[in-house]
Backbone bond lengths (Angstrom), bond angles and torsions (degrees), N, CA, C in turn:
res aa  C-N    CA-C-N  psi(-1)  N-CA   C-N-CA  omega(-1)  CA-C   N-CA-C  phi
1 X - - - 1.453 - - 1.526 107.76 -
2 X 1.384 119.80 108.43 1.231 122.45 165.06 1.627 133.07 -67.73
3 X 1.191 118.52 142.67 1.232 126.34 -177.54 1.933 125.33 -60.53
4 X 0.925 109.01 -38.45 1.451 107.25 -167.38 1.985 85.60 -162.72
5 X 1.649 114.27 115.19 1.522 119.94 171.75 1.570 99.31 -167.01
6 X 1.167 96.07 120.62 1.360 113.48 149.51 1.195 155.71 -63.18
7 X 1.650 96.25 92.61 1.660 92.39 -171.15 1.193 108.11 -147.75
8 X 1.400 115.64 175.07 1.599 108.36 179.58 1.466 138.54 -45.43
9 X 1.088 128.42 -21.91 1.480 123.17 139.91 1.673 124.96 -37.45
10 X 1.443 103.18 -59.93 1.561 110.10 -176.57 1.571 109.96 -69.19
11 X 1.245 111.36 -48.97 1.543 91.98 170.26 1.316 138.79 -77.62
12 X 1.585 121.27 -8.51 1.125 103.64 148.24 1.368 120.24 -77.07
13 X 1.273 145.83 -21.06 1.216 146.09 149.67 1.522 103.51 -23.95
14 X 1.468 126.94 -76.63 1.291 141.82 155.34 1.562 109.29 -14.55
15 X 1.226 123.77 -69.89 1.271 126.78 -166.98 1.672 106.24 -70.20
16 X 1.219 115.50 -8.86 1.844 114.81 178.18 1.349 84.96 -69.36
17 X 1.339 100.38 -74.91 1.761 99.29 -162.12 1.640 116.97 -48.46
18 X 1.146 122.78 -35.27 1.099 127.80 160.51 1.576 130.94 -30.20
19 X 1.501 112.09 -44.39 1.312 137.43 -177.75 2.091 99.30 -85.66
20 X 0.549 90.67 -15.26 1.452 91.61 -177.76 1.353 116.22 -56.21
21 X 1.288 125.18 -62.80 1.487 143.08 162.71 1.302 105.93 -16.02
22 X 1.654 102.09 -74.76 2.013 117.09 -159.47 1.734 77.66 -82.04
23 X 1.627 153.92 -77.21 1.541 105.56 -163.84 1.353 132.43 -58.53
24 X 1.505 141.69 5.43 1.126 148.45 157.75 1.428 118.43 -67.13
25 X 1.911 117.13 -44.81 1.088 126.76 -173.59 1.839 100.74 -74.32
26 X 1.579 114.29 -72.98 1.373 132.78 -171.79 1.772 109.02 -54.05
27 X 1.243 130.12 -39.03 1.287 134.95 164.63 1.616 120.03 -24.15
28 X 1.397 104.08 -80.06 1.703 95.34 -165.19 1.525 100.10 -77.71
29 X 1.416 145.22 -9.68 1.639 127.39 147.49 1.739 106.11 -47.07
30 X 1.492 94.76 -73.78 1.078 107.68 -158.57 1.627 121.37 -113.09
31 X 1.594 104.90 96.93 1.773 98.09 -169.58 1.067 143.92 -87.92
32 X 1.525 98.63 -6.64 1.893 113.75 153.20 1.070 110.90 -87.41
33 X 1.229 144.05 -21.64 1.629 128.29 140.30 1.043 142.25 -44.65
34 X 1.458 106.99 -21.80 1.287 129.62 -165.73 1.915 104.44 -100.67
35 X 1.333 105.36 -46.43 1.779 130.82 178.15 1.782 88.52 -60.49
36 X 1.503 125.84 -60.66 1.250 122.29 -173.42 1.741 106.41 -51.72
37 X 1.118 120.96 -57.88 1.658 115.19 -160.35 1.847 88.82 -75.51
38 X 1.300 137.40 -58.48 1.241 120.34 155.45 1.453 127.99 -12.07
39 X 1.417 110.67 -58.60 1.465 103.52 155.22 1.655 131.86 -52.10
40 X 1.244 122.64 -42.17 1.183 153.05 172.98 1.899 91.88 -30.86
41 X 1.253 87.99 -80.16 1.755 110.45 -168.88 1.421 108.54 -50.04
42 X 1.637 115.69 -29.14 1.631 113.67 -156.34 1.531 78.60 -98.76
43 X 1.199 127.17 -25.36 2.121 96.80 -161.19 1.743 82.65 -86.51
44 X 1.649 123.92 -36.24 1.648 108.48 -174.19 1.811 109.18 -53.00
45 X 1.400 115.39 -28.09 1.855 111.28 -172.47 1.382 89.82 -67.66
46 X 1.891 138.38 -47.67 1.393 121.52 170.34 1.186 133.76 -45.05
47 X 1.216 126.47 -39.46 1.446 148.11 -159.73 1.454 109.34 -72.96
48 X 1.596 109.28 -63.44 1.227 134.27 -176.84 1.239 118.72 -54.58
49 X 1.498 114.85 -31.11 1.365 109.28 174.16 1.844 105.24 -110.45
50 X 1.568 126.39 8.60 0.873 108.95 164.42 1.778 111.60 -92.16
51 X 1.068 119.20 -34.22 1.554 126.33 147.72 1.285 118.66 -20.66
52 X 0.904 108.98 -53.80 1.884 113.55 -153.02 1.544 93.04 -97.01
53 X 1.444 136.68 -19.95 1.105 141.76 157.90 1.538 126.98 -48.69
54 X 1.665 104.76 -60.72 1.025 141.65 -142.04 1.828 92.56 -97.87
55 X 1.055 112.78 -40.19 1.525 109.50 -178.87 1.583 99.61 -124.62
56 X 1.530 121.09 54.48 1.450 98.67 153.92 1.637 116.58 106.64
57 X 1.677 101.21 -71.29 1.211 134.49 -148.15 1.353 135.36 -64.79
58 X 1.735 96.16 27.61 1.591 120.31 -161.67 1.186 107.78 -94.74
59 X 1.490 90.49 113.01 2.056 96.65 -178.67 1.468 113.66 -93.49
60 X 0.995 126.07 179.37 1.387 117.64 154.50 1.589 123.02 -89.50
61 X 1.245 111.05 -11.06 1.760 129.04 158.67 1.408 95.99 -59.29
62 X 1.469 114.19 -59.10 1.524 87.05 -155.20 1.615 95.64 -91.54
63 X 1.092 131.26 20.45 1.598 131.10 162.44 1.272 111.76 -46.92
64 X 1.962 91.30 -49.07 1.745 120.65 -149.67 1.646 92.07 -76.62
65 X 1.365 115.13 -60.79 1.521 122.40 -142.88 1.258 97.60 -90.89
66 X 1.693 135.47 -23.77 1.037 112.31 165.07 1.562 134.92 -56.00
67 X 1.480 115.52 -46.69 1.653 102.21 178.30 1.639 109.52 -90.71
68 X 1.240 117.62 18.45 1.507 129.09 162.74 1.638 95.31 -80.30
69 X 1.081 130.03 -53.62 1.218 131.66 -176.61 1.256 113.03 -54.59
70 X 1.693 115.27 -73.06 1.557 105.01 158.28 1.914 132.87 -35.73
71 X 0.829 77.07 -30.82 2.024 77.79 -176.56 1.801 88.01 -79.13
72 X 1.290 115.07 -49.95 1.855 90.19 -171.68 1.597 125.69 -51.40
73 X 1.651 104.05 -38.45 1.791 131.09 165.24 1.539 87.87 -26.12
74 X 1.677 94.83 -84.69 1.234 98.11 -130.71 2.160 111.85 -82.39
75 X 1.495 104.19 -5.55 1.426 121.46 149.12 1.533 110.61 -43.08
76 X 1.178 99.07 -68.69 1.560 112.76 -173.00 1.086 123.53 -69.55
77 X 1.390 117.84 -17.82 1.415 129.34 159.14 1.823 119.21 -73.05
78 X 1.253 97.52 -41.02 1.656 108.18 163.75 1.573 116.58 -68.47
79 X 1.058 121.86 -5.56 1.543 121.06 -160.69 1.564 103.79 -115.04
80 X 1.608 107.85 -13.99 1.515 103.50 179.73 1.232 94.66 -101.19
81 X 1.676 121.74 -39.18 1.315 107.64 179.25 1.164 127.92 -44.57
82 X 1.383 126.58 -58.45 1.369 140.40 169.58 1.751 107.54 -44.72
83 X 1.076 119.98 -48.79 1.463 121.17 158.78 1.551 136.67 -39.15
84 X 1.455 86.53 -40.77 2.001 105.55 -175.47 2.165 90.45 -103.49
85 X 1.474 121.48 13.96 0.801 100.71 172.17 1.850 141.16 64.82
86 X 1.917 83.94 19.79 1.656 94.18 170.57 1.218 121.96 -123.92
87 X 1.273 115.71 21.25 1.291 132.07 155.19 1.268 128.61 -105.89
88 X 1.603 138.26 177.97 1.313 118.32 133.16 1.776 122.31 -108.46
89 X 1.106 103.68 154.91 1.337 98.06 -165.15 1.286 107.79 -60.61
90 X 1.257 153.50 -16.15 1.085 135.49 -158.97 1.729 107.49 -91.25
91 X 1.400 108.84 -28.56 1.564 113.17 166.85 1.421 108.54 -58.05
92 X 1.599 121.19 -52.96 1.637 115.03 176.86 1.763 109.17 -45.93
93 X 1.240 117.66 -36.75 1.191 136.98 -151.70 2.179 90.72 -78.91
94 X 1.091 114.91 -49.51 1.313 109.97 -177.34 1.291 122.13 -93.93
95 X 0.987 115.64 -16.62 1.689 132.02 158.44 1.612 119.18 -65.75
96 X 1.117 112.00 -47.73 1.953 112.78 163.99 1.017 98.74 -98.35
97 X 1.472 152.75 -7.63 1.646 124.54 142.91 1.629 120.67 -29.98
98 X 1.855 89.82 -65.66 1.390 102.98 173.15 1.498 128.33 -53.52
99 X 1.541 94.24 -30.76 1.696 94.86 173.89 1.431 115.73 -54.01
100 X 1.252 100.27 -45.21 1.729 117.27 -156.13 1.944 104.64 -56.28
101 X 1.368 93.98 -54.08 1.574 123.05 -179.60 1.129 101.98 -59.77
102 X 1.431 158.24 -68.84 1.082 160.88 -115.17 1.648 87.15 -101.35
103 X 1.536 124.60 -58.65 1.636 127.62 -147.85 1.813 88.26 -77.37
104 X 1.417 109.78 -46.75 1.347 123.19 174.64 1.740 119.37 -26.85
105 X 1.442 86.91 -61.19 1.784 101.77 161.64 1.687 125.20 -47.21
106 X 1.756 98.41 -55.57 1.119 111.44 -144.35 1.378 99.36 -80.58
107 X 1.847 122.87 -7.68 1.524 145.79 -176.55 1.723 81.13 -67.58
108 X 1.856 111.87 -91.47 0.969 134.92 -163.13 1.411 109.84 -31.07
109 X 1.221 129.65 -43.87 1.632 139.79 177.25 1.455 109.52 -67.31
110 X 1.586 115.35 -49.74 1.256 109.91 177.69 1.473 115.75 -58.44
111 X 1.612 115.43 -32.92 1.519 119.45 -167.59 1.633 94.96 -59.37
112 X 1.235 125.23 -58.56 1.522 133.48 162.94 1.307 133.29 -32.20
113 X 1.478 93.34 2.90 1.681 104.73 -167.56 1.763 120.68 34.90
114 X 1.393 104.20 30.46 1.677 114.37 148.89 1.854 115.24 -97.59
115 X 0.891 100.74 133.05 1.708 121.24 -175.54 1.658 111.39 -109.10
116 X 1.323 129.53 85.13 1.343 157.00 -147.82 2.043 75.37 -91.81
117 X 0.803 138.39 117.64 1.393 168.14 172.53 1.846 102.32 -87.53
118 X 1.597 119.96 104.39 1.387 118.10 158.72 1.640 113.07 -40.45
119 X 1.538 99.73 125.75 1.946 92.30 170.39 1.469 86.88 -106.94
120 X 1.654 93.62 -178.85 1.931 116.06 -174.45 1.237 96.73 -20.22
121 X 1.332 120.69 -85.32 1.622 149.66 -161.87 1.310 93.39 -8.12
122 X 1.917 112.89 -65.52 1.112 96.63 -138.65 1.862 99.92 -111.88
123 X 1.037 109.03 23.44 1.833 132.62 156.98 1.824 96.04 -83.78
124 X 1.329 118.35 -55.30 1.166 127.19 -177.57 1.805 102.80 -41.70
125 X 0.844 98.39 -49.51 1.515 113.34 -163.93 1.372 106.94 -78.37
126 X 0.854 130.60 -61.35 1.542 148.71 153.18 1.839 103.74 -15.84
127 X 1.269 98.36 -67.35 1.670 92.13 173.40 0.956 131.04 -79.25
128 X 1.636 129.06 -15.60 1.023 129.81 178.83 1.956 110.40 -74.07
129 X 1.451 87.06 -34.82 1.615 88.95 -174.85 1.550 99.42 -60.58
130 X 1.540 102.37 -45.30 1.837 79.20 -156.87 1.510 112.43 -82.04
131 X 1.507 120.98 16.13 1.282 122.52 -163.88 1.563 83.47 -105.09
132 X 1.356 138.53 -24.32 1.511 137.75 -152.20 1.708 93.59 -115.85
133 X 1.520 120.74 -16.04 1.580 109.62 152.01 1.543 116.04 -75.88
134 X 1.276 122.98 -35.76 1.420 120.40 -174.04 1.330 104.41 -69.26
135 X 1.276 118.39 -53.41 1.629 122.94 167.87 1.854 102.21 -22.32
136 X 1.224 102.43 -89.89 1.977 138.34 178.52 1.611 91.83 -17.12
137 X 1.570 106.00 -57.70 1.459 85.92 -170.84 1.579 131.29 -98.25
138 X 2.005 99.11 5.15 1.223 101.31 -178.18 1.771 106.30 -66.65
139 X 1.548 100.61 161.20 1.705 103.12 151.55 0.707 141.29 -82.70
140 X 1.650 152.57 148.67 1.591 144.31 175.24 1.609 108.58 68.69
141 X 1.471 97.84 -129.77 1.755 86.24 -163.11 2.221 85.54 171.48
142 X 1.036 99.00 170.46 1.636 108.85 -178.99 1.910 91.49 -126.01
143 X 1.940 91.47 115.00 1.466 104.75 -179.58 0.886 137.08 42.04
144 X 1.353 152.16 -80.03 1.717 136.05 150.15 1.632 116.16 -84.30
145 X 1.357 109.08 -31.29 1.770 127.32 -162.61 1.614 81.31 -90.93
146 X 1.471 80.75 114.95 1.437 120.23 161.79 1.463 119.03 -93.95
147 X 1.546 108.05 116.52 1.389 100.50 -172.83 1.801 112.75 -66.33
148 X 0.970 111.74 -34.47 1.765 95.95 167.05 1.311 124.38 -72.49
149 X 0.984 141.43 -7.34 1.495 138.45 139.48 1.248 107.66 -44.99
150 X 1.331 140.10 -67.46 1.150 148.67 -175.02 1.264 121.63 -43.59
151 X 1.246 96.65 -42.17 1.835 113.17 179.52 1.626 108.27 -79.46
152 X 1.602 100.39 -19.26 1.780 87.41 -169.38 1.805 90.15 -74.47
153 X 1.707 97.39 -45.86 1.400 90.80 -138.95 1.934 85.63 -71.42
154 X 1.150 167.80 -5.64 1.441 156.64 -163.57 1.730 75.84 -103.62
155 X 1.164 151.17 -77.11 1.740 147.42 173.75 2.127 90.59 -10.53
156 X 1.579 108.09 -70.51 1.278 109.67 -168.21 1.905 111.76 -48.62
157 X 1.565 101.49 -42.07 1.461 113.18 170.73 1.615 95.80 -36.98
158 X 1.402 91.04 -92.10 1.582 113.05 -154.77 1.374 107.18 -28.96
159 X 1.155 102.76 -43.45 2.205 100.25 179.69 0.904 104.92 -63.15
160 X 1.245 138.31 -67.03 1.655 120.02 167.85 1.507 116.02 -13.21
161 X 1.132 96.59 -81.96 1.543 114.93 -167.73 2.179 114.58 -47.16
162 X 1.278 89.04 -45.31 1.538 101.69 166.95 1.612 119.32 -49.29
163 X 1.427 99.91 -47.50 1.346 94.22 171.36 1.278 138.68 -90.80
164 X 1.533 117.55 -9.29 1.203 139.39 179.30 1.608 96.14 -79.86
165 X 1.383 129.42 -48.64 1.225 117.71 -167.11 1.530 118.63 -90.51
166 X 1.195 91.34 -3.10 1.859 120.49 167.18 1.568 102.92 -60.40
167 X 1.213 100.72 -65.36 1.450 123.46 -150.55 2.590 82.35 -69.22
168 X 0.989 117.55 -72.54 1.306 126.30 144.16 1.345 122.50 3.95
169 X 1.138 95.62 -52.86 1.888 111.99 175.08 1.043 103.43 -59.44
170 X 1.998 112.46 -91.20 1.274 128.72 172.37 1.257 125.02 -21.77
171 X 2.030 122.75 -35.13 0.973 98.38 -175.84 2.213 109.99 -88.12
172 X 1.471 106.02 -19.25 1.214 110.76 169.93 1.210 93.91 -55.70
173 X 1.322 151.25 -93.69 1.385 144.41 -143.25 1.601 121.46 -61.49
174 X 1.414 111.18 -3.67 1.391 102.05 163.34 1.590 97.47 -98.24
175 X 0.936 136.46 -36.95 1.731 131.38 178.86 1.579 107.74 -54.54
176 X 0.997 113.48 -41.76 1.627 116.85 176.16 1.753 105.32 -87.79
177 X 0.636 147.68 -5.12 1.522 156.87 160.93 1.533 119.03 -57.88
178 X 1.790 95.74 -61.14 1.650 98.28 -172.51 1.333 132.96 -91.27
């Protein structure tokens, strides 16, 4: 496993964060423009690690920068919401807590050359968030179901779940630690 190589895994990794900028900027004009390049970023976090699986190409760079990448997404996805006023801050507020803590760990473990492996929980979580931002920023709703209802209450999911698999983490990474 090499340290730092460039290859198609890492740059689309690269290219998530990349997209970050123009859905922050293009978003609150335009929010199916914004939901589309959002899409963009969420099928490259699939790709990138089915790539880098699938042919080899698993660095320990892109160990690091891949769910660094995801946590900036989905930060930045919490940070406009709360901005455009479809959140409340205190959910952004416990959701990148957890971010912070979790990658924090997952640094310290890697330095140890232990590799703390996402379980359900936090795949669980992972989709729920980005299915309850697309919700957040769609418009309207189909007949009574309002797509922002939808988004709050899978947003309400995901915090749950964020912290439960948080809490999950921490305790995997002290068992693999000592």
């Amino acid at each position: 496993m090499s340290i730092i190589k460039l290859n198609l895994p890492t740059i689309l990794t690269f290219g998530r964060i990349v997209l970050i900028p123009f859905f922050l900027v293009i978003t609150p004009q335009s929010p199916l423009l914004g939901i589309g390049i959002f899409l963009i970023a969420t099928i490259t976090d699939f790709l990138d690690g089915y790539l880098a699986r699938r042919s080899g190409q698993i660095t320990k760079f892109g160990i690091i920068l891949d769910p660094i990448a995801d946590k900036f997404l989905v930060i930045s996805a919490l940070i406009l919401l709360v901005d455009m006023v479809r959140i409340s801050v205190w959910i952004a507020v416990v959701i990148i807590v957890r971010e912070f803590v979790v990658t924090g760990l997952r640094a310290v473990a890697l330095s140890k050359d232990i590799v703390i492996p996402a379980d359900k929980g936090g795949k669980w979580k992972a989709a729920t968030q980005m299915a309850a931002i697309i919700f957040l920023l769609l418009p309207g709703g189909i007949g009574d179901l309002d797509f922002y209802d939808i988004g709050l209450a899978l947003i309400y999911i995901s915090t749950v779940l964020a912290v439960v698999s948080g809490v999950r983490y921490t305790v995997q990474f002290w068992k693999n630690i000592q």
